[in-house]
N, C-alpha and C positions, 0 to 999 in steps of 0.2 A: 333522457339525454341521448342525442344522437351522436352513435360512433361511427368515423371514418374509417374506412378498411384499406391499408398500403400493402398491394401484391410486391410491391420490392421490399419490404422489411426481411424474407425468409433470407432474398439473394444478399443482403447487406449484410447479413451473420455468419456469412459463410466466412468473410473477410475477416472475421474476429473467432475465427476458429468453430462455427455454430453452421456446421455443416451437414449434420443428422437428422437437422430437425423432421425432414419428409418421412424420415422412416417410421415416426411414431403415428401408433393408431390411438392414442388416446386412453390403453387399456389399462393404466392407472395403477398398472404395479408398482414404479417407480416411485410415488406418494405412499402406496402401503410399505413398502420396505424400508421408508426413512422413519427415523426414531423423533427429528426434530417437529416433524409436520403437525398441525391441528385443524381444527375446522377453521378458522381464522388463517391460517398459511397452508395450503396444499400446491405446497412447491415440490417436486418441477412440471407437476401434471400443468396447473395452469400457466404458469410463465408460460410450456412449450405449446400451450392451443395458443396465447397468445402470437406467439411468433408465426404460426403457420397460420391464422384468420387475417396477419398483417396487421395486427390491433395495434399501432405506435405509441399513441396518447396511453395505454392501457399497459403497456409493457413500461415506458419511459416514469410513471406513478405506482411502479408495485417495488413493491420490497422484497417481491420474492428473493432475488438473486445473493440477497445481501442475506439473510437467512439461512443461507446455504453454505457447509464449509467441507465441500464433496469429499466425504467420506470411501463414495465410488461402490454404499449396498444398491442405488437407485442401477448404475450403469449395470453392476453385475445377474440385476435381475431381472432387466428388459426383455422380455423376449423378441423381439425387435432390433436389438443391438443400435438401440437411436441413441445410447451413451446421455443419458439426460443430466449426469454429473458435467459430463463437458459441456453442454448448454446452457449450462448455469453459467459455469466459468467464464462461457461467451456473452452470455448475457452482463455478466460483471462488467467484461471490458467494453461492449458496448455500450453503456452506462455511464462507464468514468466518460468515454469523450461523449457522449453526449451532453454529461453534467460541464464538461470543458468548453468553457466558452472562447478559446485564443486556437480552440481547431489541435492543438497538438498533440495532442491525446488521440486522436484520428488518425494522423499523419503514423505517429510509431506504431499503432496498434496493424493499422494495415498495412503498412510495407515496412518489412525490415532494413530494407537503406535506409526509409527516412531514421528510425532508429536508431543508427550504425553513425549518420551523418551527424546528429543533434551530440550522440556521446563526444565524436570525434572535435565537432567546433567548441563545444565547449572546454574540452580536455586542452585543447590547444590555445585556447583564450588563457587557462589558467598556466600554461606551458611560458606561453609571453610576458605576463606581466611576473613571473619569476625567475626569466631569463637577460629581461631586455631591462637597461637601467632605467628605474623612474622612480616617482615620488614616494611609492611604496615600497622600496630598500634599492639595497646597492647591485643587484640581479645577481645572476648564478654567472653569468658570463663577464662582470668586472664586482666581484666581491671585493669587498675592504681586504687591505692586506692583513689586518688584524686577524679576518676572520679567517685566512686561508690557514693560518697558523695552528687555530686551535676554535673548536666549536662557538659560536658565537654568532646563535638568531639573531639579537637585536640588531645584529647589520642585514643580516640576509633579510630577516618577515619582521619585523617592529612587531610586541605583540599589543602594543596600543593600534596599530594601523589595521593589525589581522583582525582583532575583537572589534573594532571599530565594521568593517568590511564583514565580520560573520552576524552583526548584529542587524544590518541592510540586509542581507540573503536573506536571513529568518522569519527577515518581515515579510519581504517581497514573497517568500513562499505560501509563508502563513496567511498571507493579504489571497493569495491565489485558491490556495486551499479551501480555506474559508469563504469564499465568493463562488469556486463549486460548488462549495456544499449547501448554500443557500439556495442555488438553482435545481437543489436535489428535493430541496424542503418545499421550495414551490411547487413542484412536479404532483410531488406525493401530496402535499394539501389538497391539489384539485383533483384528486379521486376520493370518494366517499363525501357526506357530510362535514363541514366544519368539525374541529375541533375547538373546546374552549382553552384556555390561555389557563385558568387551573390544573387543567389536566395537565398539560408540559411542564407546571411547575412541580406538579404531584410525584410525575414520574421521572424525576431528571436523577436520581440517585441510578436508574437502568443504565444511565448514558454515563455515569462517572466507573460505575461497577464493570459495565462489560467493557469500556475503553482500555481500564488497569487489567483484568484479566483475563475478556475475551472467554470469562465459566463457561457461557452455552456451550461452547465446542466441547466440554465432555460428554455430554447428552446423546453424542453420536454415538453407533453401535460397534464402528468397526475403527482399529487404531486411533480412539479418541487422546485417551492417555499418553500416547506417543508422541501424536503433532503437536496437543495442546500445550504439554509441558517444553517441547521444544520451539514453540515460537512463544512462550512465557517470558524462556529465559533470553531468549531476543529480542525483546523487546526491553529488557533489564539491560540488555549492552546497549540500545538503543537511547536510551534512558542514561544510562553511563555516559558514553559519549557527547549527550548531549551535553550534561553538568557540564564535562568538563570544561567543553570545546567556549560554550556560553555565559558558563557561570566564573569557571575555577579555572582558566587561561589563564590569569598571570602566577599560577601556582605549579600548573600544567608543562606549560611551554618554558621551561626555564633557562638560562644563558651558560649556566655549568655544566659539568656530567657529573654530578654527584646525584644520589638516591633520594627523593623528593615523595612525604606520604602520596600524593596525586598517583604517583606509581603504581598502585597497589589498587585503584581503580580501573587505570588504564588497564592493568594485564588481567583483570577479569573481565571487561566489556570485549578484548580481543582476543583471550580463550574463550570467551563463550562463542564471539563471532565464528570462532575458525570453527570451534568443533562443528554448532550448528550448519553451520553454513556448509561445510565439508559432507557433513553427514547426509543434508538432503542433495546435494550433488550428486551422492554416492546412489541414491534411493532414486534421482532421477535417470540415472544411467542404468541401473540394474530393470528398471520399471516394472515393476512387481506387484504395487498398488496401483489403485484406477484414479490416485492423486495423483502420479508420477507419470503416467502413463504419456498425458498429451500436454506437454511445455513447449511455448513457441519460444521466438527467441527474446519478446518480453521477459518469460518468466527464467528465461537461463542470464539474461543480462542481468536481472535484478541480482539472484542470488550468487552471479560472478564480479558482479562490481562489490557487492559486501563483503565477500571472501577475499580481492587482492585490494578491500579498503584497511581487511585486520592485518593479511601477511604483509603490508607497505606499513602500516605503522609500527608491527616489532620491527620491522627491519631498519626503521628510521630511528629506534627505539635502542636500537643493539648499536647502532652507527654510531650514535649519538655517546653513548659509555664509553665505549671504544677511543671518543675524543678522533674521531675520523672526519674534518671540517668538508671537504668538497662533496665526499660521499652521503654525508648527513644530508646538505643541500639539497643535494640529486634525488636521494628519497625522500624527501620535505615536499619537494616540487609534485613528484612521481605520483606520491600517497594523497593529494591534491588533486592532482590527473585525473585519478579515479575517485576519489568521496565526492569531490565538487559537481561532478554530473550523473553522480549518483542523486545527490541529493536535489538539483536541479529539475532533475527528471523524474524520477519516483515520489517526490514526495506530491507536489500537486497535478501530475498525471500519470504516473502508474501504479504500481504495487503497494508503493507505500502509503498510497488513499486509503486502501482497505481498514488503516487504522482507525481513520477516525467514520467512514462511510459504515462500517458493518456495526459499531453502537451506535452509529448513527440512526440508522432503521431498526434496530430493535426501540431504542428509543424511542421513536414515533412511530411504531406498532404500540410500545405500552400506554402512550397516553390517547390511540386511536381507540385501544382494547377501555379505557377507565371512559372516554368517555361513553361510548354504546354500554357498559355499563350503570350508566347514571340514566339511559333513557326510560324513559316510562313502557313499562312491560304490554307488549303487542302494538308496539308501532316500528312498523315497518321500517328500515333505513331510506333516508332520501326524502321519507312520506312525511308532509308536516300531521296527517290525521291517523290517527288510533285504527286500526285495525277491530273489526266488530265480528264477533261468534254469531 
């Protein structure tokens, strides 16, 4: 098969934080020092020849990146200081917008205004339709008089009209997500051999198993136990939130201030959010791990829009007991501001892909690994003839 060589793929990674790659000479310490790597994955040695020969097709079909959940033994051992953990992370994001087919995954990753601008229009789209009067309630600026009196959503957000409206987003996202990720499975189909259609069925418990808990990441040498357990239980508030907001909304969002079980969900999914979220803040400002080390302003957005999406909902959460009507509104709106382009944005082009994109590729590693498994011993991959001694 003939491969094409792109001298600008090195200069395009630069823009996605993948700045190092010249410095490496290829001497493969960074593969011996990871615990995850095999003969089957020897990330980041290959991804990074990939990027410096310009191999696009070859990089765009590997799974290396997704494999990787930079521990920071590879960066600390280069002698080269070519930081191969941060190459990965670039390779990640160059990935997601390449898998992005609407470009915006491009746009944020490489310039932070575009970034800055996308939060901002949307924050302010969700500003309008719960300021300005219209069909979806009576706005924060001509509230029912009932409502000014004492708490009372069904004037301000109808939670028929909200549930109605979060159950379109979910799609629209999900529809987007999912259409990346097929342009991911394409990619990776056309490296290697076919796969058979048993094999995917064989191993699709990989893709339910590392989805829920993301195990590989203990496998790592260094603060495995640390990050693993701490995006576990983020992903349990993620999970929380969702119930609520999807499932358990008319239970959720209630029209009184009295104490409702739903309660008792919410304020675990936003202690976990704060603490987690607070805590890698803390870890990125101190930067002390070669995980912390290099955050652009994707990766400070992400975990600042989650952090003032927990502290907006106690606060609308405490307003709300209080029987505080306008105040309630204001952070109703506010805590909206920010989930609504959090979730706009992260979930089918930034950070919050990784959910489903890294069991995604383990998964079709495992049923690449069962099929060359089943081939007949001493034929060559690619080769339809047996191999002769």
């Amino acid at each position: 098969m003939s491969v094409r060589v792109d001298p600008s793929v090195q200069a395009e990674l630069t823009h996605y934080g993948g700045d190092t790659a010249v410095k490496c000479f290829n001497c493969g310490n960074c593969t011996a020092a990871c615990a995850l790597t095999d003969q089957d994955a020897v990330f980041p040695r290959r991804y990074i020849r990939y990027i410096q020969l310009g191999l696009r097709e070859k990089m765009l079909g590997s799974l290396d990146p997704w494999l990787c959940y930079y521990c920071g033994d590879c960066s600390d051992t280069c002698p080269r200081e070519a930081q191969p953990g941060k190459l990965m992370m670039a390779g990640r994001r160059w990935l997601i917008s390449m898998y992005d087919w609407t470009g915006i995954s491009r746009l944020m990753y490489r310039s932070p205004r575009w970034e800055a601008s996308f939060i901002a229009i949307v924050a302010l789209a969700v500003l309008a339709l719960f300021t300005l009067p219209s069909d979806f309630g009576y706005g924060l600026l001509a509230a029912h008089p009932e409502a000014r009196e004492s708490v009372n959503l069904a004037y301000f957000a109808p939670k028929d009209v909200v549930h109605r409206w979060d159950n379109v987003l979910g799609l629209v996202l999900g529809a987007l997500l999912l259409s990346n990720a097929g342009r991911m499975v394409y990619r990776v189909s056309r490296q290697g051999p076919p796969v058979p259609l048993s094999c995917y069925l064989s191993e699709l418990g990989v893709m339910i198993v590392q989805g829920l808990t993301q195990i590989r990441w203990r496998g790592c040498a260094t603060g495995a136990r640390k990050h693993w357990l701490r995006h576990f239980f983020l992903v349990t508030s993620y999970v929380s939130m969702f119930a609520l907001v999807m499932i358990f909304l008319h239970w959720f969002q209630v029209e009184d201030t009295g104490f409702h079980w739903t309660a008792y969900i919410g304020y675990y999914a936003t202690a976990v959010l704060l603490v987690t979220t607070g805590w890698i803040i803390i870890d990125r400002l101190r930067k002390r791990e070669q995980i912390h080390k290099e955050s652009d302003l994707t990766d400070w957005a992400f975990v600042g829009l989650l952090f003032l999406t927990g502290l907006s909902g106690i606060l609308l959460h405490i307003a709300r007991l209080l029987d505080m009507p306008m105040t309630t509104y204001a952070l109703y709106t506010a805590h909206l501001m920010i989930d609504v382009p959090l979730l706009v944005l992260q979930v089918p082009f930034g950070k919050w892909s990784h959910i489903l994109y890294r069991p995604l590729a383990l998964y079709l590693l495992a049923a690449r690994r069962r099929a060359e498994s089943r081939r007949p011993a001493g034929v060559i991959e690619g080769s339809p003839l047996p191999v002769r001694s």
